[in-house]
C-alpha positions as protocol buffer text, in pm:
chain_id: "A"
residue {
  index: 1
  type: UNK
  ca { x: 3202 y: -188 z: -515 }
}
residue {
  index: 2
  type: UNK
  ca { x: 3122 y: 178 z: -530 }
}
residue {
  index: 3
  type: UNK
  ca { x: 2847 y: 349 z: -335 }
}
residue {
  index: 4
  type: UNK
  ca { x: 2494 y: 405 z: -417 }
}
residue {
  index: 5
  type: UNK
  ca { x: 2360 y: 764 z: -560 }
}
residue {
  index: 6
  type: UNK
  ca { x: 2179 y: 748 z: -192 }
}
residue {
  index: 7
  type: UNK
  ca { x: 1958 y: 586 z: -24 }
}
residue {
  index: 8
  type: UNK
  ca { x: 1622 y: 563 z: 188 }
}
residue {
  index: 9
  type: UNK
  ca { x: 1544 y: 464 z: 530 }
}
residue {
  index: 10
  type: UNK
  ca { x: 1201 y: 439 z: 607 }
}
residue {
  index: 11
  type: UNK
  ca { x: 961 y: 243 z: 731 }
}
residue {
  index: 12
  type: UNK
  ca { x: 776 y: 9 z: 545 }
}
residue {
  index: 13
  type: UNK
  ca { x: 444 y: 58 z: 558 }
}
residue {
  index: 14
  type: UNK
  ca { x: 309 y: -160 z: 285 }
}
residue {
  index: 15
  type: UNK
  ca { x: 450 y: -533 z: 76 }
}
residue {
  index: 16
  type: UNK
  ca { x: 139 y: -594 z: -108 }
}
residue {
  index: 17
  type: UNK
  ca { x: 100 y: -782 z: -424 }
}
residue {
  index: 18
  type: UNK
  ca { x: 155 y: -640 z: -773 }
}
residue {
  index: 19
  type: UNK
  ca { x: 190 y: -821 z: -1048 }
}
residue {
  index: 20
  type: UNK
  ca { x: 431 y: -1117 z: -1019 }
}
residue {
  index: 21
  type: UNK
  ca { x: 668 y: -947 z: -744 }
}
residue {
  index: 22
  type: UNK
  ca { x: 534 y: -647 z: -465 }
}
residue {
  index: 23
  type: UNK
  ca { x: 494 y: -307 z: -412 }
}
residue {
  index: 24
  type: UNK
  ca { x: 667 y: -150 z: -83 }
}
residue {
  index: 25
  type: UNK
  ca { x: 621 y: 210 z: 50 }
}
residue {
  index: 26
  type: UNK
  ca { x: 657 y: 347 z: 365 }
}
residue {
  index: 27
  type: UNK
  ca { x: 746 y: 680 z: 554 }
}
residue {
  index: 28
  type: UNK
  ca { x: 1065 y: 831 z: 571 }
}
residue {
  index: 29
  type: UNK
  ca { x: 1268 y: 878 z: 875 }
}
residue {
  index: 30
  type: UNK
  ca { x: 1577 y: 1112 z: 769 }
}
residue {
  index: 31
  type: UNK
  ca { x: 1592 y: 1430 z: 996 }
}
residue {
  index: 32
  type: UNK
  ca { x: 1533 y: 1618 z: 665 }
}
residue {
  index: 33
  type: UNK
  ca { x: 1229 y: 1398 z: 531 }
}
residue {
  index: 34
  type: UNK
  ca { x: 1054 y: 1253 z: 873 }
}
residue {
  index: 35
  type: UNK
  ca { x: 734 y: 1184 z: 760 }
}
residue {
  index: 36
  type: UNK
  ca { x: 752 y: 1140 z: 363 }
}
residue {
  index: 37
  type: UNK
  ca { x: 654 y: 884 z: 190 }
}
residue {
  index: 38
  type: UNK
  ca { x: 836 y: 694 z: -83 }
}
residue {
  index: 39
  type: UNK
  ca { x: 754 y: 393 z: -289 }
}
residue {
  index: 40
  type: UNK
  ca { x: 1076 y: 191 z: -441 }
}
residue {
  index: 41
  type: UNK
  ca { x: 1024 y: 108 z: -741 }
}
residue {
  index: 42
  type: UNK
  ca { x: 1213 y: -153 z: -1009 }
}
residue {
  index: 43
  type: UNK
  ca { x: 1261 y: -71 z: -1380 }
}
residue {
  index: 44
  type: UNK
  ca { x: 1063 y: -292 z: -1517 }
}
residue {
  index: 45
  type: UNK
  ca { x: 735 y: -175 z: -1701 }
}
residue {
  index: 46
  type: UNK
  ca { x: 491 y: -186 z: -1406 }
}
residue {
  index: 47
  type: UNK
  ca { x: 766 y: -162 z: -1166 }
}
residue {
  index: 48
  type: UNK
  ca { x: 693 y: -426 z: -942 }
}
residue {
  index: 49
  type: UNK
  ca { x: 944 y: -532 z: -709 }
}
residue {
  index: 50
  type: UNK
  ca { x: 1075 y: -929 z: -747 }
}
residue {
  index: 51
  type: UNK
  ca { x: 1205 y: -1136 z: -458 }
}
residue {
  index: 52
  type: UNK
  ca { x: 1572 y: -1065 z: -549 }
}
residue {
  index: 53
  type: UNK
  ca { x: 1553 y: -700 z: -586 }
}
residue {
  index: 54
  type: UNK
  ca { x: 1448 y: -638 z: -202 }
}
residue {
  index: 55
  type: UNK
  ca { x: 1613 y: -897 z: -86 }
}
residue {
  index: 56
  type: UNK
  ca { x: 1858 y: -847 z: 255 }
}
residue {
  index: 57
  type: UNK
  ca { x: 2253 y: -983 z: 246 }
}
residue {
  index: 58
  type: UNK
  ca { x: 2103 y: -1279 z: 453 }
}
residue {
  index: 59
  type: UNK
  ca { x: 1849 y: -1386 z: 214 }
}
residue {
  index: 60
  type: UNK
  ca { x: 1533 y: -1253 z: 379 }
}
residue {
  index: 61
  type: UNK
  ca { x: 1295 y: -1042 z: 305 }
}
residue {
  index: 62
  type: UNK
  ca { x: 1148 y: -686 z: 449 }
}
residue {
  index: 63
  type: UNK
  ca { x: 808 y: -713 z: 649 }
}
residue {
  index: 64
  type: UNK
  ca { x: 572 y: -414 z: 744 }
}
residue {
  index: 65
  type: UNK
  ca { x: 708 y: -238 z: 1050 }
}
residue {
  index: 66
  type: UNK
  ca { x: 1017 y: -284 z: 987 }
}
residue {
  index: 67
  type: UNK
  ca { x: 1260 y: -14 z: 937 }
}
residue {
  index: 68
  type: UNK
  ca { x: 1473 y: -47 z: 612 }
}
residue {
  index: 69
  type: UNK
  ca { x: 1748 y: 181 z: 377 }
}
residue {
  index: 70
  type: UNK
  ca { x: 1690 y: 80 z: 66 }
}
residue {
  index: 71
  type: UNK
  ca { x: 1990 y: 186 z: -247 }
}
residue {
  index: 72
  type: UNK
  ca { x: 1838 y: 423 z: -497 }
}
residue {
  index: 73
  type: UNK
  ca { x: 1891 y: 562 z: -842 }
}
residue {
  index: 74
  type: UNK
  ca { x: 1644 y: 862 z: -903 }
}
residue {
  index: 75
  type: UNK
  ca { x: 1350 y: 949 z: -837 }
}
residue {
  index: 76
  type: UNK
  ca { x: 1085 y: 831 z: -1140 }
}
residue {
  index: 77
  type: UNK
  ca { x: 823 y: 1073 z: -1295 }
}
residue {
  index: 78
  type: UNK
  ca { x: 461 y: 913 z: -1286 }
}
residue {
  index: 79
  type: UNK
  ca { x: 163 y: 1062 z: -1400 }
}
residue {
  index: 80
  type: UNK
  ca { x: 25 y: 1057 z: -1021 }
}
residue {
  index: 81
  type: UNK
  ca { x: 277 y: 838 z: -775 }
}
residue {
  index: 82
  type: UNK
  ca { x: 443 y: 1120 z: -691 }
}
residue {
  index: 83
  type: UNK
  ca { x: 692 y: 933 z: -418 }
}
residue {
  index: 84
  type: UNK
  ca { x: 839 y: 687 z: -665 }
}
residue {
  index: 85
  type: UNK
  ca { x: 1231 y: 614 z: -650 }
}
residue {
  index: 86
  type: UNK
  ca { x: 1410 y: 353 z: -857 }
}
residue {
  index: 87
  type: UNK
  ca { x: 1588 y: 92 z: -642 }
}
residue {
  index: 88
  type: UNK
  ca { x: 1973 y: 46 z: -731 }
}
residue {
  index: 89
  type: UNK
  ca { x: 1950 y: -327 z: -783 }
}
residue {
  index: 90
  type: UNK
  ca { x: 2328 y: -364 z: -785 }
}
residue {
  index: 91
  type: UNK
  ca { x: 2281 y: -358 z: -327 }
}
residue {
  index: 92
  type: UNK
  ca { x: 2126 y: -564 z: -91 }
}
residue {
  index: 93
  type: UNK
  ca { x: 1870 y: -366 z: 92 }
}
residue {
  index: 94
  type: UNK
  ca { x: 1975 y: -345 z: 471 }
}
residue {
  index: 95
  type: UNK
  ca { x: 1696 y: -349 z: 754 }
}
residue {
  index: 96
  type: UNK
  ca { x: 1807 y: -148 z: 1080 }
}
residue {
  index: 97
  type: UNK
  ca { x: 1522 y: -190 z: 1303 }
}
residue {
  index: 98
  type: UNK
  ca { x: 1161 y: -237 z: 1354 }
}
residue {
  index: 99
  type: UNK
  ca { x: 836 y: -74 z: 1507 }
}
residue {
  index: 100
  type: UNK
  ca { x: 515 y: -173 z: 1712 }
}
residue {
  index: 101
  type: UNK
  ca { x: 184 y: -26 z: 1739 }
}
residue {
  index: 102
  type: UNK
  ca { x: 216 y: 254 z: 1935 }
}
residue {
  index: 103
  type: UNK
  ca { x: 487 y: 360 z: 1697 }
}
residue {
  index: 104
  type: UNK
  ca { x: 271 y: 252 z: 1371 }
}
residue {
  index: 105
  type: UNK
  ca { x: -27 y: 551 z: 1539 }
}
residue {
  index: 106
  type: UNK
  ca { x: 218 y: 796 z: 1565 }
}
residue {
  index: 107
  type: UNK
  ca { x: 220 y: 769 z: 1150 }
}
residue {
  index: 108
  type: UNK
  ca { x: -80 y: 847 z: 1067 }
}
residue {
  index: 109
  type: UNK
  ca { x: -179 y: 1084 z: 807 }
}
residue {
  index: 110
  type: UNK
  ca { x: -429 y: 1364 z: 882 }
}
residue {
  index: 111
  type: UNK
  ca { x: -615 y: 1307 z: 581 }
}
residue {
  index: 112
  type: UNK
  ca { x: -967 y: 1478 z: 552 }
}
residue {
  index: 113
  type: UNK
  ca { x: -1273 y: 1483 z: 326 }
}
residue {
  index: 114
  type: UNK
  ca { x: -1258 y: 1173 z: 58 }
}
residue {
  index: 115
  type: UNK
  ca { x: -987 y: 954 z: -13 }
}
residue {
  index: 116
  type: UNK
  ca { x: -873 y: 1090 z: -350 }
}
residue {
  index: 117
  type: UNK
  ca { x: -1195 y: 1123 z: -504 }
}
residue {
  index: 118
  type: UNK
  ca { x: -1516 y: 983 z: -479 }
}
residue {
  index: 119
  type: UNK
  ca { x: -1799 y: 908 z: -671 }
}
residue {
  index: 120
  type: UNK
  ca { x: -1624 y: 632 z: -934 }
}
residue {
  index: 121
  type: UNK
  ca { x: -1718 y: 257 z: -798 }
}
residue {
  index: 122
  type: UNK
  ca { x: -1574 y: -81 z: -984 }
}
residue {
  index: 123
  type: UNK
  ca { x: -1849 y: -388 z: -1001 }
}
residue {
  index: 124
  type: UNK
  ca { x: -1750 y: -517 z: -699 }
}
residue {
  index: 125
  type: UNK
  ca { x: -1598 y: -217 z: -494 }
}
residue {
  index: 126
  type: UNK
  ca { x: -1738 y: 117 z: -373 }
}
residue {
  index: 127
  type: UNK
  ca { x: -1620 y: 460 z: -428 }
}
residue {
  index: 128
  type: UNK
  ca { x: -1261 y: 225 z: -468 }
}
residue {
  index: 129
  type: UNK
  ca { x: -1142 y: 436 z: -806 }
}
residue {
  index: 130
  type: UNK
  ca { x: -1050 y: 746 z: -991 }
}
residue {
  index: 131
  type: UNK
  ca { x: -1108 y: 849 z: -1325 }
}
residue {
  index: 132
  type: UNK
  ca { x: -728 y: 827 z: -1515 }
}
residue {
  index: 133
  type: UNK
  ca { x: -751 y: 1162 z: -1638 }
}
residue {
  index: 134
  type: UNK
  ca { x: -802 y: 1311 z: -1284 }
}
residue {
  index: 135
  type: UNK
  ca { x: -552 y: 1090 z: -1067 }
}
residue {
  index: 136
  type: UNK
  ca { x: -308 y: 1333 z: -1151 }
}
residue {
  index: 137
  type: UNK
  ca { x: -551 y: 1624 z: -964 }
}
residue {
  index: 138
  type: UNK
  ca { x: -711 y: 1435 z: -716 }
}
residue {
  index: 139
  type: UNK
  ca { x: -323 y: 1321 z: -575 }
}
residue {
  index: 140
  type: UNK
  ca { x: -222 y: 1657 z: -596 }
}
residue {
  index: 141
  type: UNK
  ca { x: -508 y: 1811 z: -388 }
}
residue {
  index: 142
  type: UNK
  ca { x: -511 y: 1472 z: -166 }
}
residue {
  index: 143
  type: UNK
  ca { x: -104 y: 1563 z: -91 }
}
residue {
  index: 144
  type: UNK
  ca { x: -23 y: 1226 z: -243 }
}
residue {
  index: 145
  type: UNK
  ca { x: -58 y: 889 z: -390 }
}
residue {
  index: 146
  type: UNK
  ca { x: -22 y: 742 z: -31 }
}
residue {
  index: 147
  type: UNK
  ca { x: -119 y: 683 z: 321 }
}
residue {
  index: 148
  type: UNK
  ca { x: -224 y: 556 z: 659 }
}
residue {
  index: 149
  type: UNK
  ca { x: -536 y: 626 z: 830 }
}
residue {
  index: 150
  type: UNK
  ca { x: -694 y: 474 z: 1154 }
}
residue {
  index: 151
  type: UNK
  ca { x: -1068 y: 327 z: 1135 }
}
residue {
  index: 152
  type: UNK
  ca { x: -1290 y: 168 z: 1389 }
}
residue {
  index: 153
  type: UNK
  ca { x: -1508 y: -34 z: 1139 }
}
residue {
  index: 154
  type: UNK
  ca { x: -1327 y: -247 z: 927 }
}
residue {
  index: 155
  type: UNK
  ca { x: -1513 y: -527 z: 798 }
}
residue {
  index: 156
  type: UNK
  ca { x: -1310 y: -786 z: 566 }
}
residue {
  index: 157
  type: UNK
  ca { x: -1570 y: -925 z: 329 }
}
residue {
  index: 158
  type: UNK
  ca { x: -1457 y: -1279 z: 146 }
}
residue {
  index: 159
  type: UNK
  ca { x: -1659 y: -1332 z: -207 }
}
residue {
  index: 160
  type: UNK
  ca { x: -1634 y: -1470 z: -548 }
}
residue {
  index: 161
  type: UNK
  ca { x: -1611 y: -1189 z: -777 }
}
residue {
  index: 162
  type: UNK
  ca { x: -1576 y: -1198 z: -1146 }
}
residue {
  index: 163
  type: UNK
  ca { x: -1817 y: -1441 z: -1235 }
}
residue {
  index: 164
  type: UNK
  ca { x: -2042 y: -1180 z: -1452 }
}
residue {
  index: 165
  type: UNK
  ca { x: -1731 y: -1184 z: -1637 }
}
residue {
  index: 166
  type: UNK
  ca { x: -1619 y: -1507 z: -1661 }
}
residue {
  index: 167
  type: UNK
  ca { x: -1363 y: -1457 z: -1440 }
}
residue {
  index: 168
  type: UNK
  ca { x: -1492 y: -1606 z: -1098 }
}
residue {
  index: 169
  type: UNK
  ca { x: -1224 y: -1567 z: -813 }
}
residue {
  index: 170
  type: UNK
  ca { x: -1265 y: -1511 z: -441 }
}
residue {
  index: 171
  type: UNK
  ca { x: -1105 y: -1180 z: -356 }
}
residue {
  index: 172
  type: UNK
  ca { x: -1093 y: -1032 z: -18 }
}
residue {
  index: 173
  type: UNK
  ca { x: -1207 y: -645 z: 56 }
}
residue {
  index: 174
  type: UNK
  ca { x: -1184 y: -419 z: 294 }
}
residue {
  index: 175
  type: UNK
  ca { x: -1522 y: -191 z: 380 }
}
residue {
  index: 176
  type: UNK
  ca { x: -1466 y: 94 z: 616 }
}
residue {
  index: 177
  type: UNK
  ca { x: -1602 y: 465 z: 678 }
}
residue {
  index: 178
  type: UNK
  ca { x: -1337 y: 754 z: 655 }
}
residue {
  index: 179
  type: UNK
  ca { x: -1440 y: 1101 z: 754 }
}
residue {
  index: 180
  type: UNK
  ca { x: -1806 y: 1063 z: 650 }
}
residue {
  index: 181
  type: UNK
  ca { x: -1763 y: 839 z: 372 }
}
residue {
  index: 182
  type: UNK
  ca { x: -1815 y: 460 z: 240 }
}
residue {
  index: 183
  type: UNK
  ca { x: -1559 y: 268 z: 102 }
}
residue {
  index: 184
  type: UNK
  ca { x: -1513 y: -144 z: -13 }
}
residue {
  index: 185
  type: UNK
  ca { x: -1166 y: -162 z: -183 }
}
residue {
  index: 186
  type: UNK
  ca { x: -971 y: -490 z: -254 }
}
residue {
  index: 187
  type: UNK
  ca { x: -727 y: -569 z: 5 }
}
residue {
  index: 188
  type: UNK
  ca { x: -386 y: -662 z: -137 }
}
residue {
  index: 189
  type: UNK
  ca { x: -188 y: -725 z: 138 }
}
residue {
  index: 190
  type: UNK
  ca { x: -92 y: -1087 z: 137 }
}
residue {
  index: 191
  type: UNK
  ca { x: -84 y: -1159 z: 485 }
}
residue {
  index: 192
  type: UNK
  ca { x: -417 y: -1044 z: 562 }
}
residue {
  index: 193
  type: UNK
  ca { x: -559 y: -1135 z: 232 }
}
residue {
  index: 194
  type: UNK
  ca { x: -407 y: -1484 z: 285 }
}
residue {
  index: 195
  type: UNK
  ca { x: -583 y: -1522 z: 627 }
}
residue {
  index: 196
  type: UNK
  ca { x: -930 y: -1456 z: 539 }
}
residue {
  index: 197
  type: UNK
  ca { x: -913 y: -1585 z: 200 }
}
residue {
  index: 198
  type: UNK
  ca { x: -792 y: -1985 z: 443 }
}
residue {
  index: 199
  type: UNK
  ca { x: -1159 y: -1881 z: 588 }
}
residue {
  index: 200
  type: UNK
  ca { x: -1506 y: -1914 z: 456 }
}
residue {
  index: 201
  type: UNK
  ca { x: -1686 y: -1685 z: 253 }
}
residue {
  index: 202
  type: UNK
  ca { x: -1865 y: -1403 z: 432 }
}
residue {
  index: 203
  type: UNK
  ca { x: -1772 y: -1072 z: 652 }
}
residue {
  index: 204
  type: UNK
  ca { x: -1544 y: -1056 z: 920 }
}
residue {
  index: 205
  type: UNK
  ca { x: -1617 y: -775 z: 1159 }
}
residue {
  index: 206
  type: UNK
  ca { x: -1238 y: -606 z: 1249 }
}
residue {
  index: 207
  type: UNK
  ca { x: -1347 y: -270 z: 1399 }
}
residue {
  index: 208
  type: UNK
  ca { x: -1038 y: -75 z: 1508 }
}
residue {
  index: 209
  type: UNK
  ca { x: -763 y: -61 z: 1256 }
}
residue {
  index: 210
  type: UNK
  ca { x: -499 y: 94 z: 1053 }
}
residue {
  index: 211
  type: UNK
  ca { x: -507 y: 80 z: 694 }
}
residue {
  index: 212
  type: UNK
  ca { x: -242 y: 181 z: 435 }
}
residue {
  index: 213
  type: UNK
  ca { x: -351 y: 275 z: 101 }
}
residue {
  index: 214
  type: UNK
  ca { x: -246 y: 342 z: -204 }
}
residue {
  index: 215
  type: UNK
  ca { x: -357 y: 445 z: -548 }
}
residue {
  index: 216
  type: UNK
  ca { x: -217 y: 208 z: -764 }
}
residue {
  index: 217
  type: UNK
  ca { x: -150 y: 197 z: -1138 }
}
residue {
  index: 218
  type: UNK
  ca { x: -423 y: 306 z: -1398 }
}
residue {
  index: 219
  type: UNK
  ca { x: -634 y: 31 z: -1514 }
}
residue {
  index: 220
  type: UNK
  ca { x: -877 y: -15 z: -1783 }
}
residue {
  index: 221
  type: UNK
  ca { x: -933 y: 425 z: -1771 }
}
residue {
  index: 222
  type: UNK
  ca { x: -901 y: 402 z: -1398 }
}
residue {
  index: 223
  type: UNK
  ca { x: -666 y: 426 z: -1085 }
}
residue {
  index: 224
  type: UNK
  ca { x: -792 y: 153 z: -835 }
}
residue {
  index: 225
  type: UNK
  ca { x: -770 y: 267 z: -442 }
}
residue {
  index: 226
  type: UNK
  ca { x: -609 y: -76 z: -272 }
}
residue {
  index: 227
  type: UNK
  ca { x: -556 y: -141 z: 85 }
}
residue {
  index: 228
  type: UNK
  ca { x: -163 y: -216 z: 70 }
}
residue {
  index: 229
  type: UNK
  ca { x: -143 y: -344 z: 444 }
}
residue {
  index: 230
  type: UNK
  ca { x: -374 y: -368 z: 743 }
}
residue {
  index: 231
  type: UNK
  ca { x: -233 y: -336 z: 1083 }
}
residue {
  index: 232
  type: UNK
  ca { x: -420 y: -512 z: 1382 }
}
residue {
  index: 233
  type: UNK
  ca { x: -408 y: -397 z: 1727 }
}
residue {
  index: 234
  type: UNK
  ca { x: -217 y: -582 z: 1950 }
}
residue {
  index: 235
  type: UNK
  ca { x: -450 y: -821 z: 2113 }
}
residue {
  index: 236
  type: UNK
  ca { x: -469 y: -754 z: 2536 }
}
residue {
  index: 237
  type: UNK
  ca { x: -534 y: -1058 z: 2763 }
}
Protein backbone atom coordinates (compact mmCIF):
# COMPACT_ATOMS: atom_id res chain seq x y z
CA UNK A 1 0.00 0.00 0.00
CA UNK A 2 1.49 3.35 -0.82
CA UNK A 3 2.09 6.13 1.67
CA UNK A 4 -0.08 8.86 2.78
CA UNK A 5 0.27 12.65 1.29
CA UNK A 6 1.42 13.18 5.19
CA UNK A 7 0.31 13.10 8.20
CA UNK A 8 -0.41 14.74 11.76
CA UNK A 9 0.70 14.02 15.15
CA UNK A 10 -0.89 15.87 17.70
CA UNK A 11 -2.57 15.69 20.58
CA UNK A 12 -6.05 15.28 20.86
CA UNK A 13 -7.56 17.70 22.62
CA UNK A 14 -11.20 17.21 21.89
CA UNK A 15 -13.76 13.73 20.66
CA UNK A 16 -16.98 15.42 21.10
CA UNK A 17 -20.18 14.62 19.43
CA UNK A 18 -21.22 15.83 15.97
CA UNK A 19 -23.72 14.56 14.19
CA UNK A 20 -23.83 10.74 14.03
CA UNK A 21 -19.87 10.22 14.35
CA UNK A 22 -17.24 13.01 16.34
CA UNK A 23 -15.25 15.82 15.91
CA UNK A 24 -11.39 15.53 17.04
CA UNK A 25 -8.83 18.43 17.22
CA UNK A 26 -5.94 18.86 19.06
CA UNK A 27 -2.43 20.63 19.01
CA UNK A 28 0.30 19.79 16.94
CA UNK A 29 3.56 18.49 18.06
CA UNK A 30 5.95 18.52 14.83
CA UNK A 31 9.20 20.59 15.53
CA UNK A 32 7.88 22.83 12.69
CA UNK A 33 4.13 23.19 13.97
CA UNK A 34 4.44 22.73 18.05
CA UNK A 35 1.55 24.33 19.12
CA UNK A 36 -1.01 24.39 16.07
CA UNK A 37 -4.05 23.25 16.04
CA UNK A 38 -5.76 21.00 13.51
CA UNK A 39 -9.15 19.45 13.29
CA UNK A 40 -9.39 16.08 10.97
CA UNK A 41 -11.99 16.15 9.17
CA UNK A 42 -14.01 13.30 6.86
CA UNK A 43 -15.56 14.11 3.46
CA UNK A 44 -18.74 13.80 4.15
CA UNK A 45 -21.06 16.99 4.14
CA UNK A 46 -20.69 18.04 7.80
CA UNK A 47 -17.54 16.21 8.09
CA UNK A 48 -18.04 14.34 11.06
CA UNK A 49 -15.79 11.66 11.84
CA UNK A 50 -17.49 7.83 12.06
CA UNK A 51 -16.14 5.05 14.25
CA UNK A 52 -14.24 3.43 11.32
CA UNK A 53 -12.55 6.42 10.00
CA UNK A 54 -10.45 7.05 13.38
CA UNK A 55 -10.24 3.88 14.19
CA UNK A 56 -6.49 2.31 15.36
CA UNK A 57 -5.09 -1.20 13.56
CA UNK A 58 -6.30 -2.81 16.90
CA UNK A 59 -9.79 -1.75 16.76
CA UNK A 60 -9.82 1.03 19.35
CA UNK A 61 -10.44 4.24 19.41
CA UNK A 62 -8.40 7.71 20.24
CA UNK A 63 -9.24 9.37 23.73
CA UNK A 64 -8.33 13.03 24.83
CA UNK A 65 -4.71 13.14 25.93
CA UNK A 66 -3.62 10.95 23.90
CA UNK A 67 -1.05 11.59 21.35
CA UNK A 68 -2.03 10.42 17.76
CA UNK A 69 -0.66 10.76 13.73
CA UNK A 70 -3.45 10.75 11.93
CA UNK A 71 -3.09 10.10 7.53
CA UNK A 72 -4.16 13.19 5.67
CA UNK A 73 -5.21 14.38 2.26
CA UNK A 74 -5.30 18.31 2.20
CA UNK A 75 -6.07 20.73 4.05
CA UNK A 76 -10.07 21.86 3.49
CA UNK A 77 -11.15 25.55 2.96
CA UNK A 78 -14.02 26.56 5.50
CA UNK A 79 -15.57 29.72 5.77
CA UNK A 80 -14.05 30.05 9.49
CA UNK A 81 -12.34 26.48 10.72
CA UNK A 82 -9.33 27.51 9.60
CA UNK A 83 -7.29 24.16 10.94
CA UNK A 84 -9.34 21.66 8.98
CA UNK A 85 -7.45 18.65 7.19
CA UNK A 86 -9.17 15.78 5.41
CA UNK A 87 -8.30 12.39 6.93
CA UNK A 88 -6.93 9.74 4.28
CA UNK A 89 -9.46 7.07 5.15
CA UNK A 90 -7.54 4.43 3.20
CA UNK A 91 -4.97 4.19 7.00
CA UNK A 92 -5.54 3.26 10.32
CA UNK A 93 -4.76 6.15 12.53
CA UNK A 94 -1.73 5.17 14.86
CA UNK A 95 -1.58 6.52 18.58
CA UNK A 96 2.15 6.96 19.91
CA UNK A 97 1.68 8.12 23.32
CA UNK A 98 -0.30 9.94 25.83
CA UNK A 99 -0.27 13.03 28.29
CA UNK A 100 -1.37 14.00 31.94
CA UNK A 101 -2.25 17.17 33.50
CA UNK A 102 0.69 18.87 33.98
CA UNK A 103 1.34 18.31 30.33
CA UNK A 104 -2.48 19.24 29.30
CA UNK A 105 -1.45 23.19 31.30
CA UNK A 106 1.44 23.52 29.41
CA UNK A 107 -1.25 23.83 26.25
CA UNK A 108 -3.01 26.40 26.99
CA UNK A 109 -3.84 29.18 24.77
CA UNK A 110 -3.23 32.80 25.85
CA UNK A 111 -6.43 33.91 24.68
CA UNK A 112 -7.64 37.46 25.85
CA UNK A 113 -10.72 39.69 25.73
CA UNK A 114 -14.00 37.55 24.52
CA UNK A 115 -14.13 34.26 23.18
CA UNK A 116 -14.81 35.04 19.51
CA UNK A 117 -17.37 37.49 19.95
CA UNK A 118 -19.80 38.38 22.33
CA UNK A 119 -22.98 39.81 22.61
CA UNK A 120 -25.14 36.92 20.45
CA UNK A 121 -26.92 34.44 23.19
CA UNK A 122 -29.12 31.18 22.01
CA UNK A 123 -32.48 30.54 24.32
CA UNK A 124 -30.79 28.54 26.54
CA UNK A 125 -27.01 29.65 26.38
CA UNK A 126 -25.20 32.94 27.05
CA UNK A 127 -22.98 34.93 24.92
CA UNK A 128 -22.51 30.93 23.37
CA UNK A 129 -22.74 32.25 19.44
CA UNK A 130 -21.63 34.30 16.53
CA UNK A 131 -23.44 35.89 13.93
CA UNK A 132 -22.59 33.60 10.45
CA UNK A 133 -21.61 36.49 8.57
CA UNK A 134 -18.89 37.50 11.15
CA UNK A 135 -17.39 33.96 12.17
CA UNK A 136 -15.18 34.42 9.43
CA UNK A 137 -13.79 37.93 11.31
CA UNK A 138 -14.21 37.16 14.70
CA UNK A 139 -11.80 33.69 14.05
CA UNK A 140 -9.50 35.68 12.29
CA UNK A 141 -8.98 38.38 14.99
CA UNK A 142 -9.52 35.49 17.79
CA UNK A 143 -6.26 33.56 15.87
CA UNK A 144 -8.61 30.65 15.30
CA UNK A 145 -11.58 28.46 15.39
CA UNK A 146 -9.99 26.64 18.44
CA UNK A 147 -8.71 26.34 21.89
CA UNK A 148 -7.93 25.58 25.50
CA UNK A 149 -8.25 27.84 28.30
CA UNK A 150 -7.99 27.23 32.17
CA UNK A 151 -11.03 28.46 34.52
CA UNK A 152 -11.60 28.28 38.19
CA UNK A 153 -15.48 28.40 38.06
CA UNK A 154 -16.94 25.91 36.07
CA UNK A 155 -20.34 25.07 36.95
CA UNK A 156 -22.05 22.11 34.84
CA UNK A 157 -25.74 22.95 34.84
CA UNK A 158 -28.20 19.75 33.89
CA UNK A 159 -31.79 21.05 32.40
CA UNK A 160 -34.51 20.27 30.03
CA UNK A 161 -34.22 22.59 27.25
CA UNK A 162 -36.34 22.77 24.21
CA UNK A 163 -39.59 22.52 25.58
CA UNK A 164 -40.74 26.21 24.30
CA UNK A 165 -40.13 24.48 21.18
CA UNK A 166 -41.45 21.32 21.38
CA UNK A 167 -38.37 19.83 21.56
CA UNK A 168 -37.84 19.04 25.39
CA UNK A 169 -34.37 17.31 26.04
CA UNK A 170 -32.01 17.52 28.98
CA UNK A 171 -28.74 18.96 27.75
CA UNK A 172 -25.79 19.60 29.87
CA UNK A 173 -23.83 23.20 29.86
CA UNK A 174 -20.98 24.50 30.90
CA UNK A 175 -21.09 28.26 32.69
CA UNK A 176 -17.75 29.80 33.35
CA UNK A 177 -16.07 33.43 33.43
CA UNK A 178 -13.11 34.05 30.90
CA UNK A 179 -11.16 37.24 31.16
CA UNK A 180 -14.06 39.36 32.47
CA UNK A 181 -16.77 37.71 30.75
CA UNK A 182 -19.97 35.28 31.18
CA UNK A 183 -20.45 32.39 29.31
CA UNK A 184 -23.18 29.06 29.44
CA UNK A 185 -22.37 26.98 26.28
CA UNK A 186 -23.53 23.33 25.68
CA UNK A 187 -21.02 20.86 26.61
CA UNK A 188 -20.48 18.21 23.94
CA UNK A 189 -18.04 16.14 25.20
CA UNK A 190 -19.51 12.75 25.80
CA UNK A 191 -17.74 11.69 28.69
CA UNK A 192 -18.49 14.55 30.75
CA UNK A 193 -21.83 15.16 29.23
CA UNK A 194 -22.58 11.46 29.89
CA UNK A 195 -21.68 11.82 33.63
CA UNK A 196 -23.81 14.60 34.63
CA UNK A 197 -26.51 13.93 32.29
CA UNK A 198 -26.56 9.78 34.77
CA UNK A 199 -27.16 12.68 37.58
CA UNK A 200 -30.10 14.76 38.53
CA UNK A 201 -31.08 17.91 37.23
CA UNK A 202 -29.43 20.97 38.73
CA UNK A 203 -25.72 22.67 38.91
CA UNK A 204 -22.71 21.03 39.70
CA UNK A 205 -20.09 23.34 41.09
CA UNK A 206 -16.47 22.17 39.21
CA UNK A 207 -14.29 25.25 39.94
CA UNK A 208 -10.81 24.69 38.50
CA UNK A 209 -10.73 23.40 35.00
CA UNK A 210 -9.63 23.22 31.50
CA UNK A 211 -11.95 23.62 28.79
CA UNK A 212 -11.49 23.09 25.01
CA UNK A 213 -13.63 24.92 22.70
CA UNK A 214 -14.54 25.17 19.55
CA UNK A 215 -16.69 27.09 17.15
CA UNK A 216 -18.54 24.67 15.44
CA UNK A 217 -20.53 24.65 12.19
CA UNK A 218 -23.04 27.53 11.32
CA UNK A 219 -26.47 26.86 12.41
CA UNK A 220 -29.74 28.37 11.78
CA UNK A 221 -27.54 32.10 10.82
CA UNK A 222 -25.20 31.24 13.62
CA UNK A 223 -21.82 29.56 14.71
CA UNK A 224 -22.52 27.92 18.19
CA UNK A 225 -19.35 28.16 20.77
CA UNK A 226 -19.31 24.29 22.29
CA UNK A 227 -17.19 23.01 24.98
CA UNK A 228 -15.49 19.99 22.96
CA UNK A 229 -13.79 18.41 26.17
CA UNK A 230 -13.39 19.27 29.83
CA UNK A 231 -10.34 18.21 31.61
CA UNK A 232 -10.53 17.64 35.51
CA UNK A 233 -7.72 18.00 37.77
CA UNK A 234 -6.30 15.09 39.05
CA UNK A 235 -7.94 14.49 42.33
CA UNK A 236 -5.08 14.59 45.52
CA UNK A 237 -5.74 12.36 48.58
Amino acid sequence: MSNPKYTCEFICLANSRKTSGRCVAGKLIGPAEKGRWVRPVSARSTAELSETDRQFRGGDSPKVGDVLRVPMKSAVVHPYQIENHLIDDGFYWSKVGEIGWTNLVSLVDPALGPLWENGSSSYSGYNDRVDEDRAAKAVLTFGGSLCLIRVNDLTVRVAVEGAEFNNAKRRVRGEFSYSGHRYRVAITDPVAGNAYLAQGDGNYAVGDSLLCLSLGDAYGGFAYKLIAAVFFPPIVP
